[in-house]
N, C-alpha and C positions, 0 to 999 in steps of 0.2 A: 390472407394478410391480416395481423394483429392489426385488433381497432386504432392501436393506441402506439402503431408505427413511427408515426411520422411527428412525436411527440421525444420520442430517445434518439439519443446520436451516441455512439462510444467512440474512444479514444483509448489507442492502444502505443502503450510507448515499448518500439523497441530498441533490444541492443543485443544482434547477432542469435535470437533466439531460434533463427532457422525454418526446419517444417514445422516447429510449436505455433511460431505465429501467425502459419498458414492455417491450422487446427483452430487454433483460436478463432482466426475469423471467421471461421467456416461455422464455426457453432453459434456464435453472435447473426451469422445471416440464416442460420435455421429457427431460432427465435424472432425473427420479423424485425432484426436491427436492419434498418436500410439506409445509414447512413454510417460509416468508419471512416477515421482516419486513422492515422498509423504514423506516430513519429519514429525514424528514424535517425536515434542516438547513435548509431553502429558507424564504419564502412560505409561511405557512400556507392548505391544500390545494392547493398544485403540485402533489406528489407522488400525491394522491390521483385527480385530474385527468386526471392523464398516464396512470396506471393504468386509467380508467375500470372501473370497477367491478370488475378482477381481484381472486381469492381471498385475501389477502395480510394481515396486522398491519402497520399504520401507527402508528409511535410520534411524534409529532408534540410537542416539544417547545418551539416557538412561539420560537426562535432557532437560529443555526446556531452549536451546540456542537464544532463542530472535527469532522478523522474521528476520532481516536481516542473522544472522550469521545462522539461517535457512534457508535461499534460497540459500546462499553462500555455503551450504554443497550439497543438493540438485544441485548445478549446476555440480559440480565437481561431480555427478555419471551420469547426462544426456550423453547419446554418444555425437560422432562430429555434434551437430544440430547446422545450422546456426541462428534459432532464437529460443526464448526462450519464453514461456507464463508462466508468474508467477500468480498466484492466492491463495488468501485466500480460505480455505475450505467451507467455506460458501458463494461460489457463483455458479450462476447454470449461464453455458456461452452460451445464445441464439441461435439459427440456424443463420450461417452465418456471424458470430460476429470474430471466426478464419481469413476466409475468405477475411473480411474488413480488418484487423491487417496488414494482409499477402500484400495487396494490396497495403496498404497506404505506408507499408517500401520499398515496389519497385516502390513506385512511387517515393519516394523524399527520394533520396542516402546521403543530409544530415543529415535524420533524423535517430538518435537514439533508442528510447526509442516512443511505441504509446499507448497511455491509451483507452479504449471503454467508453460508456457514462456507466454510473450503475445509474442501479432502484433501489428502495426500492421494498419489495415486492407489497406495494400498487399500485406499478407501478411508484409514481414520480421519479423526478430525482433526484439522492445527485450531490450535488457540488463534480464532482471527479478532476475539469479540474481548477487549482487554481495560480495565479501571487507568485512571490518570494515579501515574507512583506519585506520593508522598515521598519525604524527604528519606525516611527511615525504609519502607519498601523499595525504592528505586536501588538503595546501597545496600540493601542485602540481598536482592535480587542481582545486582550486577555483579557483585562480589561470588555470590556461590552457584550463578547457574552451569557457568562454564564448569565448576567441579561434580555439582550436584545437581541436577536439573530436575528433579522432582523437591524440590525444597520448600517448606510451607510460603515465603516470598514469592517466588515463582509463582506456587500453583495460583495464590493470592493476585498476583498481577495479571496474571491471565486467564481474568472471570470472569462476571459479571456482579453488578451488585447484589444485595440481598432481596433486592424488590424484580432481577431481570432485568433490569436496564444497564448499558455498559454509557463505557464515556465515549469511545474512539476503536474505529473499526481501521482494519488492514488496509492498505492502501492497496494491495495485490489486484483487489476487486473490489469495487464498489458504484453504489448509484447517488447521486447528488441532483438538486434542483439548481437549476444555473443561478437562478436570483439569489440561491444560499453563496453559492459559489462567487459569486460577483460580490455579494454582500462584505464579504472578506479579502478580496483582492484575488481568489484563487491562492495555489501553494503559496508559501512564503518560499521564494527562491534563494533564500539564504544558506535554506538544506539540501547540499547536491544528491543525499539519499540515506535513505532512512530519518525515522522520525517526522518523516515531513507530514504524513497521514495524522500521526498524533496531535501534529502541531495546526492543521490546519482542524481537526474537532474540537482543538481547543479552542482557537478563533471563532468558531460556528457558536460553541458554549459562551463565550463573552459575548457575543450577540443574539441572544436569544434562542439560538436552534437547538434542539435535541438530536441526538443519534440513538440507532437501533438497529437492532439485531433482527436478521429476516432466517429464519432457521428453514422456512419452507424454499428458501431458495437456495439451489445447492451448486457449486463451481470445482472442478479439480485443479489444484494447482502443481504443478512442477516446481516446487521450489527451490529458488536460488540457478534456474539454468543459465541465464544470461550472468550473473554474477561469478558463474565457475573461470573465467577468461579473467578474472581479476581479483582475487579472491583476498591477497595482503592487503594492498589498497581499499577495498573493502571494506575489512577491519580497522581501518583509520576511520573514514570515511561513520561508518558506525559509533563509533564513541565520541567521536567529534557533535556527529547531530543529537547525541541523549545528552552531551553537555550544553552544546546551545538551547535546545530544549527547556533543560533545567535555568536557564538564564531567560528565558521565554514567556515563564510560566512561574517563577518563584517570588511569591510574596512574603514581606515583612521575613520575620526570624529565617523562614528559608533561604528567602534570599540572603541573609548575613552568610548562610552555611553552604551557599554555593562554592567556593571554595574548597569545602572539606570534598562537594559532590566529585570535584575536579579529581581531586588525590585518591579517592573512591575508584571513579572511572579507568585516570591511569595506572592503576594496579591492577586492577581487571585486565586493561590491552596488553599489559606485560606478557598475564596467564594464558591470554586467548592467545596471543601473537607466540609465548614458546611450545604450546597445544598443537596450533597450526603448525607451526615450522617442525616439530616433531614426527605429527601424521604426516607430511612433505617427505620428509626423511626416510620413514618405513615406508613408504610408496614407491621409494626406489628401490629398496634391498629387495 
């Protein structure tokens, strides 16, 4: 038994991710996590189903409350644990990966919130570890990823600083100290999904905390499986929260040009939204 068990509690939100989130939890309890919950957003008893009878609190909420205002339920059933592993159900979390988290938050008492690196299954890496955009990056980055996805914007937005330090880790996976977490209200539930990870490191950064990158801990994710059941929606859903975001976070002259972010963004959902409906199309021929 990890010394430092009964110190972490995760929190796992689902929505119809299946045997994933059985995988999931199976590797969270081969780490010495001895305490899960498991929201389920999905079908009431998906989640339980898929579980077949695993150890686990299911908070069952009988709609899908978004992820944030999902982990925000999920946290309020974890006992008094001083920290917190949030993940998506479609990640399966490495040997040793807990371990790193645990480590990194007792090393540096500023920091807040620690993200692990995530694979894709093929083993690369995703960009989890990403800078807060600028007015001028977030619009050239929303504008040409969908065409161009290697684009100097892009690669810029999902980096790190020049010193290794990032600003906001993935919300896919991550570890948080509850006092960070309570410090800020937990998610803003304003964001049904996406952005809301960015939004809340921001919060963490206007109160004092840091984030960082834990490379020695590694997680694989499935990305986007629960999302495949809704994937237009989605897309709204997505450019909605990078515009409330920019309304979030944008001071003085940005904020005048929040506006233009808007006209920005909805050009973008045009491109992604006839991209989409196009691959839809060749999917059936």
């Amino acid at each position: 038994m990890s010394p430092w068990n009964a110190r972490v509690g995760a929190v796992v939100v689902d929505f119809h991710a299946g045997s994933a989130l059985a995988h999931c939890v199976d590797s969270l309890r081969l780490e010495g996590v001895d305490e899960v919950v498991v929201v389920e957003n999905g079908t009431p008893g998906s989640a339980r189903s898929a579980l077949q009878g695993r150890a686990v609190r299911i908070v069952a909420p009988g709609l899908n409350l978004g992820y944030g205002r999902g982990v925000n339920r999920g946290v309020a059933s974890v006992a008094t644990r001083e920290l917190l592993l949030v993940s998506n159900p479609d990640v399966v979390v490495h040997h040793g990966a807990v371990d790193a988290l645990v480590a990194a938050l007792d090393a540096q008492p500023d920091v807040g919130i620690v993200g692990p690196q995530i694979r894709r299954p093929d083993g690369t890496v995703y960009p989890s570890h990403r800078v807060f955009p600028n007015f001028w990056l977030a619009g050239l980055h929303a504008l040409l990823e969908p065409l161009w996805p290697a684009n100097p914007a892009t690669r810029r937005y999902r980096s790190r600083h020049d010193d290794g330090t990032v600003d906001w880790v993935s919300g896919a996976c991550f570890m948080i100290r509850r006092g960070a977490f309570e410090d800020v209200g937990g998610f803003d539930e304003r964001y049904f999904m996406f952005a809301e990870d960015m939004a809340l490191c921001w919060d963490l950064r206007e109160r004092g905390w840091r984030t960082a990158a834990v490379d020695d801990a590694v997680v694989t994710h499935v990305e986007g499986l629960s999302r495949q059941r809704a994937t237009g929606s989605m897309i709204w859903a997505h450019h909605l929260s990078a515009l409330r975001f920019e309304w979030h976070s944008a001071r003085g002259v940005r904020r005048a040009l929040a506006p233009l972010a808007a006209v920005v963004l909805g050009v973008r959902l045009i491109v992604v939204t006839i991209t989409h409906l196009g691959n839809a199309d060749a999917g059936r021929d």
